[in-house]
N, C-alpha and C positions, 0 to 999 in steps of 0.2 A: 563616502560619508559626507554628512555636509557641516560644516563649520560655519558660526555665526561672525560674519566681520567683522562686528565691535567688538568680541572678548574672546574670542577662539573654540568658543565649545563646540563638540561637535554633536550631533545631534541620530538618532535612529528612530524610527515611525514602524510601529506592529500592530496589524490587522490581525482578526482570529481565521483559521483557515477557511472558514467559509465567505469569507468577500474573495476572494480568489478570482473570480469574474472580474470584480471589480477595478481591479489591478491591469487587464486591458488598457484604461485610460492612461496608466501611465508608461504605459510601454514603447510610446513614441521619442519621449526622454532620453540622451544618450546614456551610459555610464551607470546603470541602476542596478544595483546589486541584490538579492534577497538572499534569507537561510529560512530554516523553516524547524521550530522548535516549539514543544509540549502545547501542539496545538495553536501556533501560530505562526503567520508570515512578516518576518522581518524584513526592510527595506532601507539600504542606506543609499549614499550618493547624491539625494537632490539637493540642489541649491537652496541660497534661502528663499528665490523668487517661489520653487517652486512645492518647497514646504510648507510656504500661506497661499499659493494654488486652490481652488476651488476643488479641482481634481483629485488633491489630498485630504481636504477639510472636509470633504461629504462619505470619506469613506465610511463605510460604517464598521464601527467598534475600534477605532481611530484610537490609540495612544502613543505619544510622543516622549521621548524621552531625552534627557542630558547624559552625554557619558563625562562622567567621572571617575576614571578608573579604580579597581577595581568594581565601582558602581554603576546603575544606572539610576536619576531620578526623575522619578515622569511629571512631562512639564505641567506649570499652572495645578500643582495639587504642592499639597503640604506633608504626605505621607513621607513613609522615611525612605530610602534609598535601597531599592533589591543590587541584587548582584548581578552583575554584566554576566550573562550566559556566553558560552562557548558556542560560538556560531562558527558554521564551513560557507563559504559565500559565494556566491555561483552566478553570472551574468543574468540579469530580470527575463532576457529574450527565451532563457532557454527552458522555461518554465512557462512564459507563454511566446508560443509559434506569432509570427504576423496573422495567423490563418489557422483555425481549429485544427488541428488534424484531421482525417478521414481516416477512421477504423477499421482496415481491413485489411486482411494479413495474407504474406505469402506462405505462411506456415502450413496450412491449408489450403495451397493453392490458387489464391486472390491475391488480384494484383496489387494490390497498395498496403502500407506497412505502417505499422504503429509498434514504436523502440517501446519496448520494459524493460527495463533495466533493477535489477535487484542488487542490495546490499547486506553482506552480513548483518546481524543482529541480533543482540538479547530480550529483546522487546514482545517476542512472540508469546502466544498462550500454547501450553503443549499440544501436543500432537493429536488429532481428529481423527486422519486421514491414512491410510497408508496402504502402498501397492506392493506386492506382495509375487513369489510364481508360484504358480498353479500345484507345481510338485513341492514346494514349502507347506504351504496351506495344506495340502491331500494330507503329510506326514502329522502337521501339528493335530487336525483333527482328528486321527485314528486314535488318539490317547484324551483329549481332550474334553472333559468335565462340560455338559451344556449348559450351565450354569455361567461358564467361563464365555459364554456364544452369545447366550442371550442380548448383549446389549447392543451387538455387530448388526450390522444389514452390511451387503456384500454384491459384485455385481463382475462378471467376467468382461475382462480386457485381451484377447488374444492367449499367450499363454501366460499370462498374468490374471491375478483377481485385485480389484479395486476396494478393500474394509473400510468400511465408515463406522465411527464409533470410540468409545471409552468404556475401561480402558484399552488400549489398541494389545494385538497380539506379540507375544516374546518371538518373532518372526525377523529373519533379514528383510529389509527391504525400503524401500524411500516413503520418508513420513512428512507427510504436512499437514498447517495450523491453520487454523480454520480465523481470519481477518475481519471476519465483518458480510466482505463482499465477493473474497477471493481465498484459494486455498495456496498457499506458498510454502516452498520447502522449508522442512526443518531448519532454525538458525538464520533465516533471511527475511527482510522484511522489502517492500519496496523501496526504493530511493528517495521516491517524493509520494509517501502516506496518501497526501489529499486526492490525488488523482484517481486513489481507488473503486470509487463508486462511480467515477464517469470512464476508466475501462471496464470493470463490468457491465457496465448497460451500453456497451460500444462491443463486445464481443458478443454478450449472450442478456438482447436486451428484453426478450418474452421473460428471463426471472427461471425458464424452466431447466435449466442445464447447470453445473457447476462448473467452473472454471479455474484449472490445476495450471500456475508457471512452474515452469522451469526456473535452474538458476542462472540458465541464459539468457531470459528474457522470452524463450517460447512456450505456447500454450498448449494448452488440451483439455478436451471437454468431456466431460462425462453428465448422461441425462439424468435428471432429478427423479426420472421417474424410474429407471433401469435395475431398481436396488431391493433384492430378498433378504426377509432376515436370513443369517446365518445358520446353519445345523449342519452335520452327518446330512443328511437327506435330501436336502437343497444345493449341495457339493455335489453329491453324487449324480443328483440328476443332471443339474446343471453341465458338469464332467462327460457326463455320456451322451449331453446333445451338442458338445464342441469336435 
């Protein structure tokens, strides 16, 4: 955090996630810390040299703030004083690499690697998603209402079937939330939210595939195009050409 030498305050600077790029420039800086909350990137540590920095000053959607514990009031306004959010604070470098990374995965067989890293969470929207075996599925269908089918499309995975849709079936089996960009397990969100859209278009960048983590941090893809509706008849056929 950076502290003003004449009176001791100490001082925080928060970007909206989307200059995120932007933040590069200050990455040569030693000692820069960020958290990343309800859509923004926070940044503490620089001096005061480098707080009136140009490098800072042009960021765009730039607010600075005083902390005053329990508070924060952001400088040069007259507004009243929000509350100091609870930030987790994590070294600037590790958020941005010296050097983009290069997206490609040994999980598939390619030689170069890109970490995801997932974190519990309640943040998620319910369940979209869910993979299912093939002998679960057969049993639920024989009794089940097409009424109840209608809103599913559906697509075989080995001896798994992959349901898309709401609402999902009273099935065992692993469900995920559908993000925006990505489909993540039940319960887990990414680490670091903003980087979402730039690993999706680094895994499956034609838009035509979806793209299922793990809570390891491993992927899998399933094609956008691969998917029937649901019925008795589409199982069946489907069933007897596996």
């Amino acid at each position: 955090m950076e502290r003003d030498a004449s009176n001791g305050v100490e001082h925080l600077i928060a970007v909206p996630d989307s200059s995120l790029n932007e933040l590069y420039e200050l990455r040569h800086w030693p000692s820069l810390q960020f958290s990343q909350e309800a859509g923004r990137l926070w940044i503490k540590g620089l001096t005061l040299d480098q707080l009136h920095a140009i490098e800072v000053k042009t960021l765009t959607g730039l607010k600075v703030y005083e902390v005053n514990d329990p508070f924060l009031h952001e400088r040069g306004h007259i507004l009243p004083d929000i509350p100091k959010p609870r930030l987790k604070w994590r070294a600037l470098e590790s958020l941005l690499p010296v050097e983009r990374p290069e997206y490609n995965f040994n999980y598939f067989g390619v030689e170069e690697e890109l970490s995801i890293r997932l974190q519990r969470s309640t943040a998620g929207a319910p369940g979209s998603a869910h993979v299912v075996l093939l002998d679960h599925l057969e049993a639920y269908l024989s009794e089940a209402a097409a009424i109840r089918l209608k809103p599913l499309i559906w697509s075989i995975m080995g001896s798994k079937a992959l349901l898309m849709g709401t609402p999902l079936l009273p099935i065992p089996g692993d469900v995920y939330w559908h993000n925006g960009a990505l489909f993540l397990p039940e319960g887990y969100d990414l680490e670091l939210p903003i980087l979402r859209d730039e690993i999706r278009k680094k895994i499956a960048p034609d838009g035509n595939k979806h793209v299922f983590i793990h809570t390891d941090g491993r992927y899998w893809l399933a094609s956008a195009s691969g998917f029937t509706a649901l019925s008795r008849s589409s199982f069946k056929r489907s069933f007897v050409n596996t």
